[in-house]
C-alpha positions as CSV (number, residue, x, y, z in Angstrom):
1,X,0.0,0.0,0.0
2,X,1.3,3.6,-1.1
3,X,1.8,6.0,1.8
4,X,0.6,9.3,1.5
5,X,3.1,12.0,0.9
6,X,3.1,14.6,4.3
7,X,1.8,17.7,4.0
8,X,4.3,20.3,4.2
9,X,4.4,23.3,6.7
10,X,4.1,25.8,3.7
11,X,3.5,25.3,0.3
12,X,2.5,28.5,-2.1
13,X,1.7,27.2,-6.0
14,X,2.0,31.4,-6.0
15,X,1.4,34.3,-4.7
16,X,1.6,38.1,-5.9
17,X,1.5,41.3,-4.6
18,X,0.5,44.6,-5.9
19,X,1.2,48.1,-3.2
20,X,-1.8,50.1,-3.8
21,X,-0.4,53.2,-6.6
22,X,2.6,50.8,-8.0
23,X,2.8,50.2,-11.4
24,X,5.1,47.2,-10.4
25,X,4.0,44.5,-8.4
26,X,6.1,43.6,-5.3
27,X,6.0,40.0,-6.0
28,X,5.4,38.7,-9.7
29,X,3.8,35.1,-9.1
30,X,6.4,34.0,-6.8
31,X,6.1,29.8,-6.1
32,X,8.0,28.3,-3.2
33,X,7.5,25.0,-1.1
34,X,8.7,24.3,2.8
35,X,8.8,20.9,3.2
36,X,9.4,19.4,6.7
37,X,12.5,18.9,7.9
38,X,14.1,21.7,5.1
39,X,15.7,24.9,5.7
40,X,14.9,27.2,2.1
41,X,16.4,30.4,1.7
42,X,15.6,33.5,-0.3
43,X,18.3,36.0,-1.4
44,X,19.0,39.2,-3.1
45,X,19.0,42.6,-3.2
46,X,17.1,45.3,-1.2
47,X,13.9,46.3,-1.8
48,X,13.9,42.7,-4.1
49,X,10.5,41.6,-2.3
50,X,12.4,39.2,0.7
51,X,10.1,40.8,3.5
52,X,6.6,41.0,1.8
53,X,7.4,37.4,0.4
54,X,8.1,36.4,4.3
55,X,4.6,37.9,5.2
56,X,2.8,36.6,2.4
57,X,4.1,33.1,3.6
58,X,1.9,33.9,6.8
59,X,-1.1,35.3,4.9
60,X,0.1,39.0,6.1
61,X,1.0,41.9,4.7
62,X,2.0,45.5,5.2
63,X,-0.6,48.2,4.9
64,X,-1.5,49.5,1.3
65,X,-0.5,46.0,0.1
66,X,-2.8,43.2,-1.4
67,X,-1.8,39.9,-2.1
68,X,-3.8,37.6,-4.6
69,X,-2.9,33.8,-5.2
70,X,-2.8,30.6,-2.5
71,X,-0.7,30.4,0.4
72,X,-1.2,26.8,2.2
73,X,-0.1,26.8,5.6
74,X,-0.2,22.7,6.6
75,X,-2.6,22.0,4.1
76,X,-5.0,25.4,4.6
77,X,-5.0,28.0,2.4
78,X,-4.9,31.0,4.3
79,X,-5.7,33.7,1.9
80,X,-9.1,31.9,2.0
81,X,-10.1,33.2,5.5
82,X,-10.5,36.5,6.6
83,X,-7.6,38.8,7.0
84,X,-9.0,39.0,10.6
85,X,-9.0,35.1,10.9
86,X,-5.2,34.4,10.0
87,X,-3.7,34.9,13.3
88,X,-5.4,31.9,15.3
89,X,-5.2,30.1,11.7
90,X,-1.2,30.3,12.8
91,X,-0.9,30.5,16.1
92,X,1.3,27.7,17.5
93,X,2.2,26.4,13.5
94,X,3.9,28.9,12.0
95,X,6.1,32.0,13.6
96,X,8.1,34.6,12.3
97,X,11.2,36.2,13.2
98,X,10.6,40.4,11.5
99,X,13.7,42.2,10.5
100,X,13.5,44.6,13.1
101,X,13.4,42.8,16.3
102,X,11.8,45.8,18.7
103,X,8.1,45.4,16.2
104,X,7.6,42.2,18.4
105,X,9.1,43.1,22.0
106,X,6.8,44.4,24.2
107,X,8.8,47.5,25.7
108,X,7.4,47.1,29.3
109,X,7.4,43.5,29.6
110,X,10.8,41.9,30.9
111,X,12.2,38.5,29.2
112,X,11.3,36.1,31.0
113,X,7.9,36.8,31.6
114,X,7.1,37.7,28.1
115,X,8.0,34.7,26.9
116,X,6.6,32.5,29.5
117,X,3.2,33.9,28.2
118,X,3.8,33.5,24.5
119,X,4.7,29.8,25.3
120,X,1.0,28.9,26.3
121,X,0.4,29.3,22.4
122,X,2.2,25.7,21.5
123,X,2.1,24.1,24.9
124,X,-1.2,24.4,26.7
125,X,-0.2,22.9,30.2
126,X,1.2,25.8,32.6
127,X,4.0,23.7,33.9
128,X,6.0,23.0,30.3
129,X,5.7,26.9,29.6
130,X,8.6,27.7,31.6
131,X,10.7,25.2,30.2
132,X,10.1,25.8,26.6
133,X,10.6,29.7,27.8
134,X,14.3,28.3,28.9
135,X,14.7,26.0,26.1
136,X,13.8,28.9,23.6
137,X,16.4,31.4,25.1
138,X,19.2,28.8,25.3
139,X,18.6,27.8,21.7
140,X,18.9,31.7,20.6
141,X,21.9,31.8,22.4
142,X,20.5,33.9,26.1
143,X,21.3,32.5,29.4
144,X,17.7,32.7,31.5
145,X,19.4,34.0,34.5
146,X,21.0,36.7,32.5
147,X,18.0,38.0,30.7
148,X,15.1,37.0,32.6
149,X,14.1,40.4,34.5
150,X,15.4,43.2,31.7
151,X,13.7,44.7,29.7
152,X,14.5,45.4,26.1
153,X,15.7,48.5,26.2
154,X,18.1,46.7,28.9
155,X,19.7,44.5,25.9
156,X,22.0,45.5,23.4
157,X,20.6,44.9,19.4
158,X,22.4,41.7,19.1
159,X,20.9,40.8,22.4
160,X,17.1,42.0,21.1
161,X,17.7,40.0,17.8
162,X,18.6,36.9,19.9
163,X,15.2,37.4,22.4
164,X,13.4,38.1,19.2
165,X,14.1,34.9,18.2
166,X,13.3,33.3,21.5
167,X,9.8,34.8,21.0
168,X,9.6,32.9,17.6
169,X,11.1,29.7,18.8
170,X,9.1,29.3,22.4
171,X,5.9,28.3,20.9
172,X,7.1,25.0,19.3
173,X,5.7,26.0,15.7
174,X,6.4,23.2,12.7
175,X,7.0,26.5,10.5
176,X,9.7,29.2,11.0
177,X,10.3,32.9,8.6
178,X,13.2,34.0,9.9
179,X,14.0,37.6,8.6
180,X,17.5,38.5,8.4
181,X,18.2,36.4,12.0
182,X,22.2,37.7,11.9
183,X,22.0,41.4,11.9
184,X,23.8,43.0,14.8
185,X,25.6,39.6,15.9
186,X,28.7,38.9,15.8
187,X,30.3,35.6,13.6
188,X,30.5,33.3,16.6
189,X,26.7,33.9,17.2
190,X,25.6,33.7,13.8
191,X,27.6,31.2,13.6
192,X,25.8,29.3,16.8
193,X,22.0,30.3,14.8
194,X,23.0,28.4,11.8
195,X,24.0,25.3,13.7
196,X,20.4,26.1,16.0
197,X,18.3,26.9,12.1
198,X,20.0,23.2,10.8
199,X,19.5,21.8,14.6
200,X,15.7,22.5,14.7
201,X,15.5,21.3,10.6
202,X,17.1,18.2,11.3
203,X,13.6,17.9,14.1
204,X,11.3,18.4,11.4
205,X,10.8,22.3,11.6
206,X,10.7,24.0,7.9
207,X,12.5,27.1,7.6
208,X,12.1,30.0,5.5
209,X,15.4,31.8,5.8
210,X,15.5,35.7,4.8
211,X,19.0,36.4,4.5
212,X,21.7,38.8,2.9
213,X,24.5,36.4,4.8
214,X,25.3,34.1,2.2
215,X,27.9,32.6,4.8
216,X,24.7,31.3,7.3
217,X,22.7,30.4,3.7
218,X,25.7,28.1,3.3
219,X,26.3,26.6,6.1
220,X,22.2,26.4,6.9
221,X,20.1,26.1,3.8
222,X,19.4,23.4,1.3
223,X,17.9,25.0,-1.5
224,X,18.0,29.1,-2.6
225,X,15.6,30.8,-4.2
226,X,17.2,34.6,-5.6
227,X,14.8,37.5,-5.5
228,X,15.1,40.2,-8.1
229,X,12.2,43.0,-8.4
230,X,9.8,40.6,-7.0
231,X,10.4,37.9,-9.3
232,X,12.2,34.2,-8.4
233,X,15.0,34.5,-11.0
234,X,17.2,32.1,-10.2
235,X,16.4,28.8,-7.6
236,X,18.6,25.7,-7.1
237,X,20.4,23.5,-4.3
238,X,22.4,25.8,-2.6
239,X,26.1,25.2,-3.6
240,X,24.6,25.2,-6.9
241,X,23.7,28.7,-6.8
242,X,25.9,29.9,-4.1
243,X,29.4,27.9,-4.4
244,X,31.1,26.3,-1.7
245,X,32.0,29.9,-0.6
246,X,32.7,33.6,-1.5
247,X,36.1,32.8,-3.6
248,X,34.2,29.9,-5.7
249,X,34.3,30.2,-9.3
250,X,33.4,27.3,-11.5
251,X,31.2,26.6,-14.4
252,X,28.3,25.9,-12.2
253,X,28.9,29.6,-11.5
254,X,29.2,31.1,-14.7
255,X,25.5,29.9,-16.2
256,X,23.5,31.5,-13.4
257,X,21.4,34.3,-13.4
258,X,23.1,37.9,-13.5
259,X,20.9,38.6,-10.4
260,X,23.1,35.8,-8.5
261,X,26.6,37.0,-9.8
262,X,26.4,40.6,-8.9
263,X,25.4,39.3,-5.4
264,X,28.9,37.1,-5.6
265,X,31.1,39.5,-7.3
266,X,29.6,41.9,-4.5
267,X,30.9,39.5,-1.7
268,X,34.1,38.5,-2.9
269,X,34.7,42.4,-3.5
270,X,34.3,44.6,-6.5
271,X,37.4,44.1,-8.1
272,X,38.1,40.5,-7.4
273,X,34.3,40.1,-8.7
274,X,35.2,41.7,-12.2
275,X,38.4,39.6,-12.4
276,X,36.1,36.5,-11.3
277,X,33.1,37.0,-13.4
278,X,33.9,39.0,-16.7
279,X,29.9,38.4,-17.7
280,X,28.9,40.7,-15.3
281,X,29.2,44.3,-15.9
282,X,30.2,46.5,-13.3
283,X,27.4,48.4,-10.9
284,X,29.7,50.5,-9.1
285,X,30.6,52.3,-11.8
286,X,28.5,55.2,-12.1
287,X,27.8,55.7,-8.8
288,X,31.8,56.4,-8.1
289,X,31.3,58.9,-10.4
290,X,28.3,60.0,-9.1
291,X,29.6,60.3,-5.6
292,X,32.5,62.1,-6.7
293,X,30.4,64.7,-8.2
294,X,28.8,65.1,-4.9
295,X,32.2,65.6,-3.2
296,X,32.8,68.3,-5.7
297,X,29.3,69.9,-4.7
298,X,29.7,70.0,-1.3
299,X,32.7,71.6,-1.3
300,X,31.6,74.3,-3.3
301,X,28.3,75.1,-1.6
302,X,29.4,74.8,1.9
303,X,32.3,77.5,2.3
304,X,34.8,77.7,5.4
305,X,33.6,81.0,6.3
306,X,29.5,79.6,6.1
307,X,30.4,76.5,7.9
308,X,32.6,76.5,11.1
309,X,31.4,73.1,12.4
310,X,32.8,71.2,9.3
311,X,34.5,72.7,6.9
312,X,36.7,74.5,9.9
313,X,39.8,71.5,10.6
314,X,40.5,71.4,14.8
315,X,43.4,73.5,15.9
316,X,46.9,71.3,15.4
317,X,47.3,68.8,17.7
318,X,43.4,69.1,19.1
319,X,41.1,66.5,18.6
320,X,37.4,68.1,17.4
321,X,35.6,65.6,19.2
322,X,36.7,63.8,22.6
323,X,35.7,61.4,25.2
324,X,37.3,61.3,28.3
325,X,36.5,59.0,31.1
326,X,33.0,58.0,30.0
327,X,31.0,55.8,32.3
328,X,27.6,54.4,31.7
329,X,25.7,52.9,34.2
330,X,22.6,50.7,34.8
331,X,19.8,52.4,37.7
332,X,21.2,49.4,40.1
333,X,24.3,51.0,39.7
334,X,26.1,48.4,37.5
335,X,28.3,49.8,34.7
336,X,27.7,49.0,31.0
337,X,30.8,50.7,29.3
338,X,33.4,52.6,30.6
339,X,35.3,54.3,31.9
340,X,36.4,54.9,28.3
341,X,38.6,58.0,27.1
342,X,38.9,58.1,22.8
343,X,40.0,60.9,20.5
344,X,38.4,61.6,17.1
345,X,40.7,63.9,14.8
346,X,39.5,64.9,12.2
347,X,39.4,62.8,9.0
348,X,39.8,59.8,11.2
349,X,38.3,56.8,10.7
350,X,38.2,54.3,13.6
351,X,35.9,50.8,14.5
352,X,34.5,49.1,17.4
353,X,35.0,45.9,17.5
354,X,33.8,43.2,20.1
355,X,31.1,40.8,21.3
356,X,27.4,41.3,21.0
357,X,26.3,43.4,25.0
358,X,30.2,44.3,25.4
359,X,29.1,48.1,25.2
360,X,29.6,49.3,21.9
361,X,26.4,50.5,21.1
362,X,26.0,52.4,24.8
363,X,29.1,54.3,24.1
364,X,28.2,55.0,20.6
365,X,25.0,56.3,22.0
366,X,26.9,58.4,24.3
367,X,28.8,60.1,22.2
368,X,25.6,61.0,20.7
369,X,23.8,62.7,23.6
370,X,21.1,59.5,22.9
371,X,22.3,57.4,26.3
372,X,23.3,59.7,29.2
373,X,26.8,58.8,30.9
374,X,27.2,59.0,34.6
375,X,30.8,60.1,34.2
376,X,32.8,61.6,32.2
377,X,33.0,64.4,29.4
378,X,32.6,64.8,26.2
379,X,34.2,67.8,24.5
380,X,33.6,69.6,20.8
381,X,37.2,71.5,20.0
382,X,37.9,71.5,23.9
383,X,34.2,72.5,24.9
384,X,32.0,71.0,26.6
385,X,29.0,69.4,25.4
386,X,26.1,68.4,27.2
387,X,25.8,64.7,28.3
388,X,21.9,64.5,26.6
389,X,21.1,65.5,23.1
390,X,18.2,67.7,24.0
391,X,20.2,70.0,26.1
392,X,22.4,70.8,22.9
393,X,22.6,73.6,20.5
394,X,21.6,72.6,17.3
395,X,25.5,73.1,16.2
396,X,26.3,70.8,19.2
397,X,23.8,68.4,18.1
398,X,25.0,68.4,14.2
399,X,28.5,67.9,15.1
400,X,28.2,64.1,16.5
401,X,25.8,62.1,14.3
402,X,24.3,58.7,15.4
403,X,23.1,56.4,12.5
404,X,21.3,53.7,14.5
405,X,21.5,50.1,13.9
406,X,17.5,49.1,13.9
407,X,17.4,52.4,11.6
408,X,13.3,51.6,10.9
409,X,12.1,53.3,14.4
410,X,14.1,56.3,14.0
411,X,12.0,57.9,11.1
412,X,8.7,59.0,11.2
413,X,5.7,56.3,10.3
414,X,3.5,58.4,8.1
415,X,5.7,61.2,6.2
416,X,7.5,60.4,3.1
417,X,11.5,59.7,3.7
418,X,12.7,62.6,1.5
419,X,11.5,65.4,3.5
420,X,12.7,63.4,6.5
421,X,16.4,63.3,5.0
422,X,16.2,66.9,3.8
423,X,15.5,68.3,7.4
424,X,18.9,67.5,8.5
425,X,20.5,69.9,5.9
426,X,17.3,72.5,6.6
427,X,17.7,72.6,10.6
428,X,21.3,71.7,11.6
429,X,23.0,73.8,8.6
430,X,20.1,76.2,8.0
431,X,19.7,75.6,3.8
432,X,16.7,76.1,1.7
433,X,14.4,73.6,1.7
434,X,15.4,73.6,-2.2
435,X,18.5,73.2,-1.8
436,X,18.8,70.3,1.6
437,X,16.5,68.2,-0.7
438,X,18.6,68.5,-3.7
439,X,21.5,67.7,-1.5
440,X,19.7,64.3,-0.1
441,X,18.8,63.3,-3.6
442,X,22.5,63.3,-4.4
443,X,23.7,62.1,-1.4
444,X,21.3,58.9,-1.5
445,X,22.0,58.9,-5.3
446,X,25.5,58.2,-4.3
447,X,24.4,55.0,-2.3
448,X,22.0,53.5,-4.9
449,X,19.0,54.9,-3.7
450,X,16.6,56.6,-6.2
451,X,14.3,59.8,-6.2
452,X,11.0,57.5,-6.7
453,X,12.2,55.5,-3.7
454,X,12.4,58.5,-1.4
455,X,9.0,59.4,-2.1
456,X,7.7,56.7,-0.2
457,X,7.0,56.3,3.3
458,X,8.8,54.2,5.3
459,X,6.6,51.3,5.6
460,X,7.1,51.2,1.9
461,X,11.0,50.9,1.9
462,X,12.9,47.9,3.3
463,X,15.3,47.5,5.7
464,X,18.6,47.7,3.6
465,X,16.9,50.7,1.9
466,X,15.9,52.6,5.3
467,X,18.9,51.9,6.5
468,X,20.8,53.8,3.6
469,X,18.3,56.2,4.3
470,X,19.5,56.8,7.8
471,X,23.2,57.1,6.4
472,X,21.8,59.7,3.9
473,X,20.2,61.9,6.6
474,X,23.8,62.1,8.7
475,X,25.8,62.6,6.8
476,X,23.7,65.7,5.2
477,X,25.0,67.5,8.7
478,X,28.1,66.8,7.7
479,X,28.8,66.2,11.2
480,X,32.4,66.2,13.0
481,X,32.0,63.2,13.8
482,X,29.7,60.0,12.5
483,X,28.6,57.0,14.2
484,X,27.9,54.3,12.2
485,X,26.4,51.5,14.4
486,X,26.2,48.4,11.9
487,X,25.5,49.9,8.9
488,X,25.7,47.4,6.6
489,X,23.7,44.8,8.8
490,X,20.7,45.0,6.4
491,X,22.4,45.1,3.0
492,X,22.7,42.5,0.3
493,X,26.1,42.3,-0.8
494,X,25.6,44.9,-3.8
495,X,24.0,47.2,-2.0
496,X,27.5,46.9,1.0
497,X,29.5,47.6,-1.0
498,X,28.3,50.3,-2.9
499,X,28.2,51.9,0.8
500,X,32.0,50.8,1.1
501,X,33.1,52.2,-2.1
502,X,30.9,55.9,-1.3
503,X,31.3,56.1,2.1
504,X,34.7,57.5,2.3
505,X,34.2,60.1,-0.5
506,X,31.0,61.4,1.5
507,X,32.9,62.0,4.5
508,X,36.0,63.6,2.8
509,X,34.3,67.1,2.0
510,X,34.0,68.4,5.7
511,X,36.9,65.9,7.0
512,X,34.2,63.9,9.1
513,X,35.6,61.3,11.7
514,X,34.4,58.0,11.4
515,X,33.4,55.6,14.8
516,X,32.1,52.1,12.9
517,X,30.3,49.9,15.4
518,X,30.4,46.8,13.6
519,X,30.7,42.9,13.6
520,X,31.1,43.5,9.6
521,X,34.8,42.5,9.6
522,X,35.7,43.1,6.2
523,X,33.7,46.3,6.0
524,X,35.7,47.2,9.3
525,X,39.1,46.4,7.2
526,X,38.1,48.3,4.2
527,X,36.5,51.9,5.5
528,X,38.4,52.1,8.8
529,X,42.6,52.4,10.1
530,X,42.4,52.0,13.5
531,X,40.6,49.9,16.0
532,X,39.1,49.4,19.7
533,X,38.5,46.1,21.0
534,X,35.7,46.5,23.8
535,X,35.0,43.8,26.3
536,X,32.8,43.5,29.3
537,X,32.0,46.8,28.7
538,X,36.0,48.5,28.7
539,X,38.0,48.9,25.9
540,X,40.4,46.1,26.3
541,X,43.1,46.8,23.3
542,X,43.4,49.7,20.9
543,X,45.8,50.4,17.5
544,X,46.1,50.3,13.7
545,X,43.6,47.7,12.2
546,X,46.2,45.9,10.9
547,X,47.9,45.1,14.2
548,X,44.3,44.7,16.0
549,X,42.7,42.4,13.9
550,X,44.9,39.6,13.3
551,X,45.4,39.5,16.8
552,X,41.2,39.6,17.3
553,X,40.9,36.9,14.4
554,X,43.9,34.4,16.4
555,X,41.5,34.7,19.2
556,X,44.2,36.1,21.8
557,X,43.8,36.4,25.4
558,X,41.7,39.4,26.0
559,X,41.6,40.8,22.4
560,X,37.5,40.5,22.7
561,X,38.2,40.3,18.9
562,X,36.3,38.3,16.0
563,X,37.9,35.7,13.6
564,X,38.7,36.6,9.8
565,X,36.3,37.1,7.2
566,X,37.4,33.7,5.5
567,X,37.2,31.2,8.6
568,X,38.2,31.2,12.1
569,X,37.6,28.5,14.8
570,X,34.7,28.0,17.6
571,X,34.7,27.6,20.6
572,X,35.4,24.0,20.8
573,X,37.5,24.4,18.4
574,X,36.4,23.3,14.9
575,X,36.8,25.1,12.1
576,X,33.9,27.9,11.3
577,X,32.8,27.7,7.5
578,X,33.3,30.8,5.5
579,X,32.6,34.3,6.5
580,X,32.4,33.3,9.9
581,X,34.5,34.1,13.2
582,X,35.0,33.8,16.3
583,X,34.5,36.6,19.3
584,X,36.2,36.0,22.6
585,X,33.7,36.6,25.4
């Protein structure tokens, strides 16, 4: 007698989706099956249609957004019910991990507790809740005791990502959409959630994997499906359409879609990707131009005399921004960084480096007048500043610029971006609205983002386009000094290093200081030329980024460092596939 095939946890024969005013649809008739037991991931670029495609998967979608075909979630077709009628429809068989972690943690409800409730969703008797609330946090990578009693705001992003995916894991569900699960952790974490993504696979769990690291689509995924203006252009086993890692070249390669070798000529770097794939023109090419255009413009419209702030170097020997002593501290009194004491000259361009909760972020936020120190000082060309942003002059507040690192909550919900990014140039520098906006357009020109696209409202952008966005409006300040805290988190691989490639002519005009907050290794090697290891909250070793981070990547004693961008080893020891690291806690 035949058996009876199992039904998977998703199948969808197709689905589209049209954004109420488009002339495009965001997905084109977009097919895709989950079996059981099967981890499938879904590249390519930003704004491709990876997020609505993760929502449509549940049934959902963003407001303004319809979405017409079949979407059968364990055999039920949810686009059959009621947009009101999907949630119990899922509840306890599918969950989903969103890009932006803080959409689905409730601000005033601490770990533990949270997810103790959520549990009751998959496991109706009170006494397993508690243990699938442990098992959940261990299997994101938290320690109960650690968490349990913060808050959100308590936890650093990588922290929030990993509680995030607690919340998705606790109730047990046969179906996971995990939206970009890396961003803001370091390798040996995302290292840890692909072993955890193949872990729960090998139980049975489909995955739906939303990713722009190809290293965890590797090491975690058996099939790839690429995205390209809504439409699945290119879908095979993985090492067929991936490679066996960011330096494979072969004739398996060479026949794929042009979608899925700009992604890999964009991760092996732009000019190693010419050399390696001579099919595939060269994207970068106008916007260099582009970008150095805009250099030219800046420097003509924004005189010395008009623009003290930026265009004015620091005195000789004086740093134009400083830290000195800085100390942040929880209300119980514990610290979270510090004391720390850093110079930014200008023209500088300096990273953070270090585990996810070692206190990057907080001092970043410091800087910025956005986290208030309990110690310390902060001083603008010897003055100064006060320790909270709202206390500062508008010149004060322009000279140290923040771009954050879940970049979707700092714009507002319901007005279009451009206006948003022109307001930087309008307020902190006093220009016309004319002009600021023509200056936005060029500056997000310069990072691949067009005019149409800024006419949108956030909810309408994704998060590697928002998060350009964010770049856009700070550097329009042209600020003393910029804070970049994991930029390139979000991006696919053309879209990284298009930022790579611009970011350094965009800060040249008004000598800008860089401080990158980043796990993003090679990013960290490419834009910056010294280094500060942070661990435990204290910056643990300092130099040139060539002496910090092969010491980081050899895992030495206190380095609080990350293994190289082509393998490192974990913490038992094996060898970490490609693109991964380790980070010594």
């Amino acid at each position: 007698m035949t058996g009876t095939a199992p039904v998977p946890p998703l199948h969808v024969p197709e689905i589209s989706a049209h954004a109420d005013g488009a002339e495009r649809p965001l997905l084109d008739r977009v097919a895709l099956t989950v079996p059981g037991g099967a981890v499938i991931a879904v590249v390519g670029p930003s704004g491709s249609g990876k997020t609505t495609l993760g929502l449509a998967a549940l049934g959902a979608s963003r407001g303004g957004v319809r979405l017409t075909g079949r979407v059968l979630l364990a055999g039920r077709d949810l686009l059959l019910l009621a947009p009101a009628r999907r949630p119990a429809a899922r509840a306890g068989r599918a969950a989903h991990l969103p890009q932006h972690p803080e959409t689905v943690l409730d601000p005033v409800r601490r770990a533990g507790g949270g997810l103790t409730e959520l549990a009751a969703l998959g496991h109706p008797a009170r006494a397993a809740r508690g243990p699938a609330a442990r098992r959940a946090l261990a299997l994101a990578g938290l320690e109960w005791e650690a968490v349990r009693r913060r808050f959100p705001h308590q936890l650093s992003g990588g922290q929030q990502q990993r509680l995030a995916l607690a919340s998705a894991l606790v109730t047990g569900a046969r179906l996971l959409v995990l939206d970009e699960p890396t961003s803001g952790l370091d390798p040996a974490l995302a290292h840890v959630l692909g072993r955890t993504v193949r872990a729960l696979a090998d139980e049975g769990v489909g995955v739906l994997l939303l990713s722009h690291d190809l290293s965890l689509v590797r090491e975690a995924a058996d099939r790839v499906i690429v995205l390209e203006h809504g439409r699945a252009v290119d879908d095979g086993p993985t090492a067929d359409v991936l490679g066996d890692g960011p330096n494979a070249v072969g004739h398996r390669l060479a026949v794929r879609h042009r979608a899925t070798r700009e992604l890999l000529a964009a991760e092996r770097g732009a000019d190693a990707g010419k050399e390696a794939d001579p099919m595939a023109a060269d994207p970068m090419a106008a916007d260099r131009i582009s970008v150095d255009l805009m250099a030219a413009d800046l420097m003509a419209a924004d005189p010395v005399a008009a623009d003290p702030i930026s265009a004015d170097p620091a005195p000789e020997g004086r740093s134009a921004v400083t830290a000195a002593g800085i100390v942040v501290r929880r209300r119980s009194g514990d610290p979270l960084a510090g004391p720390v004491t850093m110079a930014f000259p200008p023209g500088t361009k300096r990273a953070l480096l270090g585990p996810s909760g070692s206190g990057k972020t907080t001092f970043g936020r410091a800087l910025a007048g956005l986290t208030t120190p309990s110690g310390g000082e902060i001083r603008l060309d010897g003055r100064p500043l006060p320790h909270r942003v709202d206390r500062r002059t508008p010149a004060q507040r322009r000279a140290i610029q923040y771009v954050h690192q879940n970049s979707a909550g700092s714009f507002e919900e319901h007005r279009p971006v451009l206006g948003q990014l022109a307001d930087t140039a309008r307020l902190l520098r006093g220009l016309h609205t004319e002009e600021a906006t023509a200056e936005a357009i060029r500056a997000a020109g310069a990072l691949g983002l067009d005019r149409a696209l800024l006419g949108r409202t956030p909810d309408r952008l994704s998060g590697g386009q928002l998060q350009r966005c964010a770049l856009v409006r700070a550097l329009t300040a042209r600020p003393a000094l910029l804070v970049c805290d994991e930029v390139t988190s979000a991006l696919d691989t053309v879209s990284r290093q298009r930022v790579i490639e611009a970011l350094p002519r965009l800060l040249a005009p008004a000598r800008t200081a860089l401080l990158f907050i980043s796990h993003d290794l090679p990013a960290v090697r490419a834009l910056t030329e010294e280094a500060a290891l942070f661990d435990g909250g204290r910056c643990v070793r300092r130099g040139s980024v060539d002496e910090i981070l092969p010491a980081a990547w050899s895992g030495a004693p206190g380095s609080g460092g990350a293994a190289g961008p082509s393998r490192g080893l974990s913490g038992d020891g094996r060898e970490l596939p490609h693109g991964r690291g380790r980070l010594v806690e």
